[in-house]
PDB file as gemmi writes it, atoms N, CA and C in Angstrom:
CRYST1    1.000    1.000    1.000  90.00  90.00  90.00 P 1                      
ATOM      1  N   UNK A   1       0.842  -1.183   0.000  1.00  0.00           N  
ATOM      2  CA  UNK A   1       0.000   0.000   0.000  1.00  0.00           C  
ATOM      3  C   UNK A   1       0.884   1.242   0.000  1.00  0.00           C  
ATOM      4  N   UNK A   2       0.404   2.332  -0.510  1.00  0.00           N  
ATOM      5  CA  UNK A   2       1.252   3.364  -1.121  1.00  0.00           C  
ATOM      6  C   UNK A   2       1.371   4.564   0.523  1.00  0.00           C  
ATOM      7  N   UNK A   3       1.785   5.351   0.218  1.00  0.00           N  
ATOM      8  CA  UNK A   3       2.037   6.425   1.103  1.00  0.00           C  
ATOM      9  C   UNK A   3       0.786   7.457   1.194  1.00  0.00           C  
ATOM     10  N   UNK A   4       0.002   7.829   2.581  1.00  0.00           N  
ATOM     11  CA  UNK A   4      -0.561   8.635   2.430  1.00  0.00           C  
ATOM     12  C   UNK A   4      -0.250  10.009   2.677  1.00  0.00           C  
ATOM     13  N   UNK A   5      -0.463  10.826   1.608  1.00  0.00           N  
ATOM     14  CA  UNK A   5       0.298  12.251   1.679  1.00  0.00           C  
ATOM     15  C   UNK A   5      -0.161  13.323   2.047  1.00  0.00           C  
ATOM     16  N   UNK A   6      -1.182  12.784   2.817  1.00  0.00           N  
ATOM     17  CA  UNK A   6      -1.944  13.845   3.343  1.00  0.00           C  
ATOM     18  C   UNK A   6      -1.677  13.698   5.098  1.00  0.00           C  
ATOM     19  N   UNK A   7      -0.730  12.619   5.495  1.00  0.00           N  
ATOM     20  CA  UNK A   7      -0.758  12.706   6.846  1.00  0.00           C  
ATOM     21  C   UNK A   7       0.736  11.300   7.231  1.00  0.00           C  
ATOM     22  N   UNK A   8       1.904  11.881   6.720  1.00  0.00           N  
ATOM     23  CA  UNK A   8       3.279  11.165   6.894  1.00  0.00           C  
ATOM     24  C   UNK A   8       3.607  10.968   7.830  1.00  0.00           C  
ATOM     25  N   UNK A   9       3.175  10.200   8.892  1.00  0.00           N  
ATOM     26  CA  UNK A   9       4.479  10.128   9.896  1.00  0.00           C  
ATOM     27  C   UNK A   9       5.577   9.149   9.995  1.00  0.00           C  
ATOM     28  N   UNK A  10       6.419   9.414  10.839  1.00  0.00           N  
ATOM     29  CA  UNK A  10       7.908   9.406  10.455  1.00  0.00           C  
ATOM     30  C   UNK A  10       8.129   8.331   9.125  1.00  0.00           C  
ATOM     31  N   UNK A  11       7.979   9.359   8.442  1.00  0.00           N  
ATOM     32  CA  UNK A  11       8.539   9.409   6.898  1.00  0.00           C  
ATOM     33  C   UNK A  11      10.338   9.390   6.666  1.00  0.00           C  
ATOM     34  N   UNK A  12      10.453   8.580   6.039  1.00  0.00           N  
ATOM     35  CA  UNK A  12      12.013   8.957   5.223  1.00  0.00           C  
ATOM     36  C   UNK A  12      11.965   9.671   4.789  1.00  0.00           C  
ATOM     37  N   UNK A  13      13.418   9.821   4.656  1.00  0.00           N  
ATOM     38  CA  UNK A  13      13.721  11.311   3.704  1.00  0.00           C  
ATOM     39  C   UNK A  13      13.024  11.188   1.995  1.00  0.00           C  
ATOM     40  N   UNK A  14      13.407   9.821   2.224  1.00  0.00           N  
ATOM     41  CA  UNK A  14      13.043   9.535   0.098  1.00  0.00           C  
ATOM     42  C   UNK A  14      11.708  10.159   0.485  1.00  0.00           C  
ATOM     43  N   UNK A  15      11.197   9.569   0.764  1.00  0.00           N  
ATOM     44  CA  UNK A  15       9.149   9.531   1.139  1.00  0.00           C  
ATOM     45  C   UNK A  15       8.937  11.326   1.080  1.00  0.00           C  
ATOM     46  N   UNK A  16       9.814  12.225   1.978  1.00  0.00           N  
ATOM     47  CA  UNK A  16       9.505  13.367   1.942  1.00  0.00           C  
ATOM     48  C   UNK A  16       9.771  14.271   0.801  1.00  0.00           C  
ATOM     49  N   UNK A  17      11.367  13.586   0.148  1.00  0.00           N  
ATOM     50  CA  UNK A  17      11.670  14.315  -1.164  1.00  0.00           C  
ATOM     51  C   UNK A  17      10.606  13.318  -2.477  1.00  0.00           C  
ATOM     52  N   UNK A  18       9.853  13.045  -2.192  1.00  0.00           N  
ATOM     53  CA  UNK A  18       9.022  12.061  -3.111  1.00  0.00           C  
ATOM     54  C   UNK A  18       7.633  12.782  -3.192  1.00  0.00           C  
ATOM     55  N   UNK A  19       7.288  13.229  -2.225  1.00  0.00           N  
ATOM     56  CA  UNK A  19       5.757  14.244  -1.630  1.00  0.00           C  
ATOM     57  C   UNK A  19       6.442  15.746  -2.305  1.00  0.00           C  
ATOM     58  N   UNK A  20       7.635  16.128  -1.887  1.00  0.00           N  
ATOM     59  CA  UNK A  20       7.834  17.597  -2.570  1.00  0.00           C  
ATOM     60  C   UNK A  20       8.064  17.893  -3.945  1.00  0.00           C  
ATOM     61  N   UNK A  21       8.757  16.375  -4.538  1.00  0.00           N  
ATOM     62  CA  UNK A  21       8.737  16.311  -6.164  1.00  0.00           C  
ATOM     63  C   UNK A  21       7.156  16.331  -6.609  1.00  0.00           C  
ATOM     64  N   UNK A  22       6.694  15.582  -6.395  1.00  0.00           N  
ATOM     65  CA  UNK A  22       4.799  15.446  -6.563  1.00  0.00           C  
ATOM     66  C   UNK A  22       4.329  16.167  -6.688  1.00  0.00           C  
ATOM     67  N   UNK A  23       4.616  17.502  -5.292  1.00  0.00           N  
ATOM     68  CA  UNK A  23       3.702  18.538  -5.575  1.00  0.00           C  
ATOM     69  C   UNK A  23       4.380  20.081  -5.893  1.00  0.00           C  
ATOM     70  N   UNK A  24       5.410  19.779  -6.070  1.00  0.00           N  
ATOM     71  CA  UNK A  24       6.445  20.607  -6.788  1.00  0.00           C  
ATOM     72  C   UNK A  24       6.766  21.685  -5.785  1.00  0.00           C  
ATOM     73  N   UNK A  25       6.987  21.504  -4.746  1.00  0.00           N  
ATOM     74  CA  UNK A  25       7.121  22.135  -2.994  1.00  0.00           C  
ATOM     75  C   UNK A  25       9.007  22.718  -3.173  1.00  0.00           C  
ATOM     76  N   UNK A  26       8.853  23.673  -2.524  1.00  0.00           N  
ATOM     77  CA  UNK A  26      10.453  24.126  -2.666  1.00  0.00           C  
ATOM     78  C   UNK A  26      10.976  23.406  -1.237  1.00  0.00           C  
ATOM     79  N   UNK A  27      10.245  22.987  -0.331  1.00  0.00           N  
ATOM     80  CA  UNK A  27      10.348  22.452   1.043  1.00  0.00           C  
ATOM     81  C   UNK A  27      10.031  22.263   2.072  1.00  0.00           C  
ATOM     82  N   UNK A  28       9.710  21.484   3.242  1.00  0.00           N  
ATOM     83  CA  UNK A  28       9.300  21.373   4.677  1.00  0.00           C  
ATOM     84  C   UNK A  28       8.654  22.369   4.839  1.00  0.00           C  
ATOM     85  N   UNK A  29       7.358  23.354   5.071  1.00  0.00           N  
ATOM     86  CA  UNK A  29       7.414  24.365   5.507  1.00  0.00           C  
ATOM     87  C   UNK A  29       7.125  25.680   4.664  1.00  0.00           C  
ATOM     88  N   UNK A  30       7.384  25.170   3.711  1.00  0.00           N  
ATOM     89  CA  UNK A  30       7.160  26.273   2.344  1.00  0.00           C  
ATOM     90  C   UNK A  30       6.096  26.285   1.713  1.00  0.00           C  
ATOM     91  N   UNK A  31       4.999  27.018   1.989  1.00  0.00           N  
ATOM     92  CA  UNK A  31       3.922  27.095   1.178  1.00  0.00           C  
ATOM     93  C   UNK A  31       3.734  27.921  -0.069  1.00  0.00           C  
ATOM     94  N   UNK A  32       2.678  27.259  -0.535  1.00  0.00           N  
ATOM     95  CA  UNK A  32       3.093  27.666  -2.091  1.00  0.00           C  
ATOM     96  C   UNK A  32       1.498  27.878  -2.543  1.00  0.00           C  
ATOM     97  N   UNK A  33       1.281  28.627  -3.539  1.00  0.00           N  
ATOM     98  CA  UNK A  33       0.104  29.125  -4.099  1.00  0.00           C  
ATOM     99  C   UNK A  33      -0.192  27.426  -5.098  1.00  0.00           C  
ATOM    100  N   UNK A  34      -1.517  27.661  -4.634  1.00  0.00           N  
ATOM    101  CA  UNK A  34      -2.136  26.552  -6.167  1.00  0.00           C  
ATOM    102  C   UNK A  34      -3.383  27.035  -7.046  1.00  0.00           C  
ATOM    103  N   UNK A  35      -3.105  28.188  -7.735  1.00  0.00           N  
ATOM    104  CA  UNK A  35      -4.188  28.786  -8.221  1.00  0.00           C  
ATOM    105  C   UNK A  35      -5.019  27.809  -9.020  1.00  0.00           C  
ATOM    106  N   UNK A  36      -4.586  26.641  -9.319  1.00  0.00           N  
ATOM    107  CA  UNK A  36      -5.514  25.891  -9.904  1.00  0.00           C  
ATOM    108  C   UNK A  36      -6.794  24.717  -9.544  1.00  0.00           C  
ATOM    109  N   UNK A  37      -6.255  24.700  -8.130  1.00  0.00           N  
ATOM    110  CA  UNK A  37      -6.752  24.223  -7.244  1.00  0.00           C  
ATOM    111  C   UNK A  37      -8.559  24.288  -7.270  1.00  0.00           C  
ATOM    112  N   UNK A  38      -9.434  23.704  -6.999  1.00  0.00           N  
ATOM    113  CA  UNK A  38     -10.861  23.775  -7.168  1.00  0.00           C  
ATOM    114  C   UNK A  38     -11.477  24.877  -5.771  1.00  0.00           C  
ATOM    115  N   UNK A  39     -10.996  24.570  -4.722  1.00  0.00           N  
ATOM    116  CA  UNK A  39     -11.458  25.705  -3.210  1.00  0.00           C  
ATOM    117  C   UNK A  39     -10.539  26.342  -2.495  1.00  0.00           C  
ATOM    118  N   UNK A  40      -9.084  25.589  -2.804  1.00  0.00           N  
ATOM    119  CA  UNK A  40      -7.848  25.796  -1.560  1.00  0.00           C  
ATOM    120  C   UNK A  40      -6.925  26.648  -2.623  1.00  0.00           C  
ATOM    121  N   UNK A  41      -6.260  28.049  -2.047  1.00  0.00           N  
ATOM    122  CA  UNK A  41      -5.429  28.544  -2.493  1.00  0.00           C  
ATOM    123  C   UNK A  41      -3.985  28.747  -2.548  1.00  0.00           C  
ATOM    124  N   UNK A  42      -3.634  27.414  -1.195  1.00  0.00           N  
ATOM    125  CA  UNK A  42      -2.314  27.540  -0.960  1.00  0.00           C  
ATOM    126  C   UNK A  42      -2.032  25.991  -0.415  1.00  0.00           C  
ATOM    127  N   UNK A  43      -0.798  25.573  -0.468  1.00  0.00           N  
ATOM    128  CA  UNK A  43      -0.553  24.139  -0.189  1.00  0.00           C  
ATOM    129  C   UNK A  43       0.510  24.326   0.769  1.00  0.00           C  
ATOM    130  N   UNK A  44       0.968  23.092   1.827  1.00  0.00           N  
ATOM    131  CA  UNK A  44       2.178  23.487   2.376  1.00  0.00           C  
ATOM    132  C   UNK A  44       2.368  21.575   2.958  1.00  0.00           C  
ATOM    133  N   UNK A  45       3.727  21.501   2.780  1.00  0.00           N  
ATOM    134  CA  UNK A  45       3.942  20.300   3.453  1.00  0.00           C  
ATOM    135  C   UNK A  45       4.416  20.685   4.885  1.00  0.00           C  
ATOM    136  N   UNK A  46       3.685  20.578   6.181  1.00  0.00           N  
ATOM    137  CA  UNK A  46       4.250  20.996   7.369  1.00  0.00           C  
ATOM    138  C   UNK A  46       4.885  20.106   8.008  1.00  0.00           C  
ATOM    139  N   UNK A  47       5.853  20.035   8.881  1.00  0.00           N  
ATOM    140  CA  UNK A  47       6.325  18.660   9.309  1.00  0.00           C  
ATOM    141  C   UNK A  47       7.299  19.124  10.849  1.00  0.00           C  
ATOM    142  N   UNK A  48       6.761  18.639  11.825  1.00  0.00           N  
ATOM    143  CA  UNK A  48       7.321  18.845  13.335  1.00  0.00           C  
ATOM    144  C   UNK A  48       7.798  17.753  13.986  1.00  0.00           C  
ATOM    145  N   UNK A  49       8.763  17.700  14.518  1.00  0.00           N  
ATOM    146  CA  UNK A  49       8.955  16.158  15.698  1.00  0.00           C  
ATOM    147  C   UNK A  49       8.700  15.298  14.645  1.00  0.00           C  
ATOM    148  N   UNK A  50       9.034  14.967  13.300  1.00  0.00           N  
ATOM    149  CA  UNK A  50       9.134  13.633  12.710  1.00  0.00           C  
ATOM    150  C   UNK A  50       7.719  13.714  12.362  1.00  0.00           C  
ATOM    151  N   UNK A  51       6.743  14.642  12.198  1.00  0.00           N  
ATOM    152  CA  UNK A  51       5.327  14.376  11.787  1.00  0.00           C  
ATOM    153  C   UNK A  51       5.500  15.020   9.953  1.00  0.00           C  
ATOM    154  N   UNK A  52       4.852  14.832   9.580  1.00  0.00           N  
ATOM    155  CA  UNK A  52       4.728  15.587   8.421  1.00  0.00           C  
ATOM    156  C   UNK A  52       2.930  15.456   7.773  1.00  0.00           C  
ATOM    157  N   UNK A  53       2.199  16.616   7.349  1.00  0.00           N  
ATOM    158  CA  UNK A  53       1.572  16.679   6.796  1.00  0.00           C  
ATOM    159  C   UNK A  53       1.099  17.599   5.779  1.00  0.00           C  
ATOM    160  N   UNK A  54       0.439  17.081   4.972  1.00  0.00           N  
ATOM    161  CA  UNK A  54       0.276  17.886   3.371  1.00  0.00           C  
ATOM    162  C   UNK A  54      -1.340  18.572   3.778  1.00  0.00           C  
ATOM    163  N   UNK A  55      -1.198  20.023   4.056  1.00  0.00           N  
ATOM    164  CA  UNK A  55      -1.612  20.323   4.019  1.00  0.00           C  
ATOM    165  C   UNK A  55      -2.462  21.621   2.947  1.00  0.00           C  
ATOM    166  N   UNK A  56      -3.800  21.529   3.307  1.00  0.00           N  
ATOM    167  CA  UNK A  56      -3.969  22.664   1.711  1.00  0.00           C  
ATOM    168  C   UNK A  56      -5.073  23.889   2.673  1.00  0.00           C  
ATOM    169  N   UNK A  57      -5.112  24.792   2.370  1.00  0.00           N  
ATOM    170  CA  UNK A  57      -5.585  25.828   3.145  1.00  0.00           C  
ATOM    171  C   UNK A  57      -5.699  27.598   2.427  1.00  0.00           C  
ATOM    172  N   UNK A  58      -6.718  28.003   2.913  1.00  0.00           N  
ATOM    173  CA  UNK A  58      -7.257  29.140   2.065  1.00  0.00           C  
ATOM    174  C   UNK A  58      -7.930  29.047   0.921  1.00  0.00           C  
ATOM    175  N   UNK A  59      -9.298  30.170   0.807  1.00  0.00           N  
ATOM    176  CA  UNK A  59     -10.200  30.149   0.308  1.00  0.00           C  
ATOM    177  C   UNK A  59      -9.940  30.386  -1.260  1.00  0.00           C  
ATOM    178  N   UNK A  60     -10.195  30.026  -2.241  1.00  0.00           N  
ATOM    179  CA  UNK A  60      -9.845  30.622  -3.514  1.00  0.00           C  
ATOM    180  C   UNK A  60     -10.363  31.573  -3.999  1.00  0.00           C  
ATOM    181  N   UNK A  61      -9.704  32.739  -4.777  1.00  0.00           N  
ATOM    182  CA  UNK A  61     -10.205  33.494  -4.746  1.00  0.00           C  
ATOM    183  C   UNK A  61     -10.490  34.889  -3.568  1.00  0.00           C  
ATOM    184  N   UNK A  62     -10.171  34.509  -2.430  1.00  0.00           N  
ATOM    185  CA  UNK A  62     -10.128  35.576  -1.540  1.00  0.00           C  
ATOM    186  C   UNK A  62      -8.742  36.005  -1.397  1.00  0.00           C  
ATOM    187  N   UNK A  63      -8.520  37.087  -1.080  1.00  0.00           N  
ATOM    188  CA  UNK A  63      -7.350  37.801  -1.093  1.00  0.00           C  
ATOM    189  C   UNK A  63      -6.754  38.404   0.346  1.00  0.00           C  
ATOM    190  N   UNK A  64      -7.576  37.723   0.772  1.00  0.00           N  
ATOM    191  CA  UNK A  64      -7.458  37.920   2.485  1.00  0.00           C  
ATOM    192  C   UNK A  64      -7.351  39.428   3.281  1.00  0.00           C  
ATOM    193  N   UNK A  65      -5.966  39.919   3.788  1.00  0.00           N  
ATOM    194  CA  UNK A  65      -5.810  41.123   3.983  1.00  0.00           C  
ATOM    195  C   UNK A  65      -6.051  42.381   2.956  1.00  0.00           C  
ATOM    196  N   UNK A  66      -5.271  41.895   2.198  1.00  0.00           N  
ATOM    197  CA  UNK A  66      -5.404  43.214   1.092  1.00  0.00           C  
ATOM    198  C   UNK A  66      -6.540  43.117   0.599  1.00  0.00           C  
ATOM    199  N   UNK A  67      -7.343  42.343   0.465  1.00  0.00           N  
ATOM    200  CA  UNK A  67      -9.089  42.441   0.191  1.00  0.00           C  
ATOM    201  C   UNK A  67     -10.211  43.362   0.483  1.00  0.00           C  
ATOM    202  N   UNK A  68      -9.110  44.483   1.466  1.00  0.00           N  
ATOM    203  CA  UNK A  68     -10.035  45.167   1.841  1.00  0.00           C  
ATOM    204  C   UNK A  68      -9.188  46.457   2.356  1.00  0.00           C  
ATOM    205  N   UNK A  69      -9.872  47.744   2.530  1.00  0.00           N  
ATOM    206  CA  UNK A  69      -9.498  49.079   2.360  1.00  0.00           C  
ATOM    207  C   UNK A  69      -8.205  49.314   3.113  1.00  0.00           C  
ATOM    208  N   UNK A  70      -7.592  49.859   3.480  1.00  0.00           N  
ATOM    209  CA  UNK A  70      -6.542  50.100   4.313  1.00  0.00           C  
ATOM    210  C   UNK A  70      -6.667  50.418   6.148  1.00  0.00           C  
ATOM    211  N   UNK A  71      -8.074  51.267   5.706  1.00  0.00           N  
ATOM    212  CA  UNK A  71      -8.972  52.070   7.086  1.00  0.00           C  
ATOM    213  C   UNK A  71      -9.345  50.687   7.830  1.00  0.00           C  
ATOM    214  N   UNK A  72      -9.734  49.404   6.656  1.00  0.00           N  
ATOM    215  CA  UNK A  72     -10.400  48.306   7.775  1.00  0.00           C  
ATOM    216  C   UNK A  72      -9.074  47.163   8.065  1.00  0.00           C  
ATOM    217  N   UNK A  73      -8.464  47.409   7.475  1.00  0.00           N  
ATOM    218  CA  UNK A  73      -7.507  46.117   7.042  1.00  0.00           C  
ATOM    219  C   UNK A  73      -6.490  45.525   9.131  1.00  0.00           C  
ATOM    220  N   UNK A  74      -6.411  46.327   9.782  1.00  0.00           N  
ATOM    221  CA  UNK A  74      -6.536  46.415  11.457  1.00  0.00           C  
ATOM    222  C   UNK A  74      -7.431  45.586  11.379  1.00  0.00           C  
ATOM    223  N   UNK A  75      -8.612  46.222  11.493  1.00  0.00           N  
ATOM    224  CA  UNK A  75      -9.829  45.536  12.382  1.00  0.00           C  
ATOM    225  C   UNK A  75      -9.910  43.536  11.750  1.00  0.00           C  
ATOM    226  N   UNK A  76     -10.066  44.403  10.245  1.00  0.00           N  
ATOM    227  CA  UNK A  76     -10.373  42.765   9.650  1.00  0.00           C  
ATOM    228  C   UNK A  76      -9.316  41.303  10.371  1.00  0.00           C  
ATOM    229  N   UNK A  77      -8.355  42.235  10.428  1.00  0.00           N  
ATOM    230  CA  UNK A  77      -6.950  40.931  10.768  1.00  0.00           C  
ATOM    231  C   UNK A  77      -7.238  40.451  12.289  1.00  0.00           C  
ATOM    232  N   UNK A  78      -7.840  41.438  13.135  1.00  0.00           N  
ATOM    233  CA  UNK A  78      -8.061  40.974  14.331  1.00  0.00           C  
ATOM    234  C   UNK A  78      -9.257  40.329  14.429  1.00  0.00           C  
ATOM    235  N   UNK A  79     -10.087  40.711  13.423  1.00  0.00           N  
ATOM    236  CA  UNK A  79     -11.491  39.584  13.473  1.00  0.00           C  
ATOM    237  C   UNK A  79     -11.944  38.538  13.269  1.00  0.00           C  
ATOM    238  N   UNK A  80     -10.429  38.172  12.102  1.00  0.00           N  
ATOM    239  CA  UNK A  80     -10.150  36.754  11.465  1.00  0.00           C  
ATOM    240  C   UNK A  80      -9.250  36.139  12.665  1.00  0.00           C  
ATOM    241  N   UNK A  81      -8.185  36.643  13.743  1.00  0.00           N  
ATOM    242  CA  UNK A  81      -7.960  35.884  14.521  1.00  0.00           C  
ATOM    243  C   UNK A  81      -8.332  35.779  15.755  1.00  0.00           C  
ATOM    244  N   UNK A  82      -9.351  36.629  16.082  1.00  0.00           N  
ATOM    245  CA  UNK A  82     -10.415  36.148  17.572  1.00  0.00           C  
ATOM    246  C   UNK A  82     -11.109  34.814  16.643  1.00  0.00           C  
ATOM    247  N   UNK A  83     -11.596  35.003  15.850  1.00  0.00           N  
ATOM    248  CA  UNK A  83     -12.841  33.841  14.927  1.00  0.00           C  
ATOM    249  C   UNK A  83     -12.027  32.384  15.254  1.00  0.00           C  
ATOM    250  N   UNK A  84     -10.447  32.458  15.144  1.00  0.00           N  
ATOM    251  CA  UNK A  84      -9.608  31.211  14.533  1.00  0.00           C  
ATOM    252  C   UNK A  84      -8.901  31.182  15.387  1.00  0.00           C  
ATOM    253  N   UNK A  85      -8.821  31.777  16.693  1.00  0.00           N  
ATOM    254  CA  UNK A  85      -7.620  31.305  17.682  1.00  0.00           C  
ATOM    255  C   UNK A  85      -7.307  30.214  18.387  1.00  0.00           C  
ATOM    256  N   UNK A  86      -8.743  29.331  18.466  1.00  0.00           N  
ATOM    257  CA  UNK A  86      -8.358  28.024  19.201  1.00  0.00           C  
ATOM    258  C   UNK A  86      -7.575  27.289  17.849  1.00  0.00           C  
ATOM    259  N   UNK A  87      -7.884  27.266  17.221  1.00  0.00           N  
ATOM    260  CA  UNK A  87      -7.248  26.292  15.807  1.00  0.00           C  
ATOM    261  C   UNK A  87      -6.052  26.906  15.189  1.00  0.00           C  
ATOM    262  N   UNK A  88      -5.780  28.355  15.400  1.00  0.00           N  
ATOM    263  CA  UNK A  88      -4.752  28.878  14.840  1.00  0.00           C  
ATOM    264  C   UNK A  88      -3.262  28.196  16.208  1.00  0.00           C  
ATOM    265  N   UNK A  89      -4.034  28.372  17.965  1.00  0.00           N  
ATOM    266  CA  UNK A  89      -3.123  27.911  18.442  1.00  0.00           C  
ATOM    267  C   UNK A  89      -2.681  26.414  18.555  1.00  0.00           C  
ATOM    268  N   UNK A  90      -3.226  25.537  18.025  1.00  0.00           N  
ATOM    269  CA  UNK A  90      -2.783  24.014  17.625  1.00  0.00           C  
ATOM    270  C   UNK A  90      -1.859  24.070  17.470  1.00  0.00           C  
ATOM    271  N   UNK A  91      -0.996  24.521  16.156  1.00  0.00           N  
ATOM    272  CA  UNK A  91       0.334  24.991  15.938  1.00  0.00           C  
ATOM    273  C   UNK A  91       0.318  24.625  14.681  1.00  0.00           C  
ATOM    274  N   UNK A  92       1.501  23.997  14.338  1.00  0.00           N  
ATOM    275  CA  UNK A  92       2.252  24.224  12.621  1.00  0.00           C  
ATOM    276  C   UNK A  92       1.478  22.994  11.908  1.00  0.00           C  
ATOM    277  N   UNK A  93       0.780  21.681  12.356  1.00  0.00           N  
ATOM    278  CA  UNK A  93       0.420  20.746  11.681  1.00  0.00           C  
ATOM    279  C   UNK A  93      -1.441  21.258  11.218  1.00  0.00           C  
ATOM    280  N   UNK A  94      -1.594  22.484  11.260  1.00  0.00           N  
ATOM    281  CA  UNK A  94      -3.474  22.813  10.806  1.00  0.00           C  
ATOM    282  C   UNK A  94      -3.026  24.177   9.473  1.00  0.00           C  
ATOM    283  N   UNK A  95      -4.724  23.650   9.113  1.00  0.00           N  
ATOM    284  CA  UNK A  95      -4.364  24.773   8.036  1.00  0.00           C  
ATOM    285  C   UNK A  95      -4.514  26.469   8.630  1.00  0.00           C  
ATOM    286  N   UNK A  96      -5.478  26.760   9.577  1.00  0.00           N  
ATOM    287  CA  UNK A  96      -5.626  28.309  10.190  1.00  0.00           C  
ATOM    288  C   UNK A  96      -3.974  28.404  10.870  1.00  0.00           C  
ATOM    289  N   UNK A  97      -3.043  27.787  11.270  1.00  0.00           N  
ATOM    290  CA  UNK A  97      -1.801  28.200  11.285  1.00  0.00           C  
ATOM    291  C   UNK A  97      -1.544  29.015  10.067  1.00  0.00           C  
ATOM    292  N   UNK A  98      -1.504  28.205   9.113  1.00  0.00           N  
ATOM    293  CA  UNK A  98      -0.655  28.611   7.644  1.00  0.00           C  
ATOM    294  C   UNK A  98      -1.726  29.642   7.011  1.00  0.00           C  
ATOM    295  N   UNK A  99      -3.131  30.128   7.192  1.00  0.00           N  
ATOM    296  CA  UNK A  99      -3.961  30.171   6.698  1.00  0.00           C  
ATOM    297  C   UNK A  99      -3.601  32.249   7.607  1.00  0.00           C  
ATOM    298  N   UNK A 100      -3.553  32.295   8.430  1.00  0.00           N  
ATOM    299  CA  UNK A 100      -2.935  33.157   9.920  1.00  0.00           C  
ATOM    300  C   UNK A 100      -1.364  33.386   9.377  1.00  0.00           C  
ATOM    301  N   UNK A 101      -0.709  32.858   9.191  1.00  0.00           N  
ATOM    302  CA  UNK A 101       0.891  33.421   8.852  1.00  0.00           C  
ATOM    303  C   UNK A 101       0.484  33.978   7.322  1.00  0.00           C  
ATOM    304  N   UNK A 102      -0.048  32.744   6.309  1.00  0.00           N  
ATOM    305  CA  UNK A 102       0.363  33.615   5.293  1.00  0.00           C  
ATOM    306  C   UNK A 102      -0.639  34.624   4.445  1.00  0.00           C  
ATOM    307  N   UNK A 103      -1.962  34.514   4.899  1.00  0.00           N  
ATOM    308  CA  UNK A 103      -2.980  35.283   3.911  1.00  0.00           C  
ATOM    309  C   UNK A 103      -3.131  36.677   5.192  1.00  0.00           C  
ATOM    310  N   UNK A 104      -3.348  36.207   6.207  1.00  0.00           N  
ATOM    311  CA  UNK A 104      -3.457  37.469   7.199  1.00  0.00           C  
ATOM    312  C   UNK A 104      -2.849  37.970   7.747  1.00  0.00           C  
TER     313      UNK A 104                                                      
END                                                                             
């Protein structure tokens, strides 16, 4: 049975450089836009303590911060992380982590 790449743990190295060739990832940690994607706008392979997971996160099509005026763009960022703070504090293996670092 093959590798599931949506949730690696302790993965080899082949296994991990095998998931970043696949999805054409510059690395561990590096998220990357997938404008082609059907709902999710960004991909990231996250990987902590020997965990690794392929994660995909953000709305398509939304533009997150800059989506909106300059006057609201404060308020909005703090409204998206009262909404997402229990899930943003999980840490590096969820998508509102990556979703919180890189769109907001």
């Amino acid at each position: 049975m093959g590798i599931n790449f949506y949730s690696i743990n302790r993965a080899s190295q082949k296994e991990i450089k095998d998931v970043l060739f696949r999805y054409n990832l510059k690395g561990v940690n590096k998220p990357k836009k997938t404008p082609y994607h059907v709902s999710k706008s960004h991909m990231v392979l996250a990987g902590k303590n020997g965990k690794y997971k392929l994660i995909r996160f953000g709305q398509q099509g939304v533009k997150g911060i800059l989506g909106f005026p300059k006057s609201q763009q404060k308020q909005v960022r703090e409204n998206f992380r009262k909404r997402h703070k229990k899930n943003i504090a999980k840490g590096i293996l969820y998508p509102a982590y990556w979703s919180n670092k890189e769109k907001w």
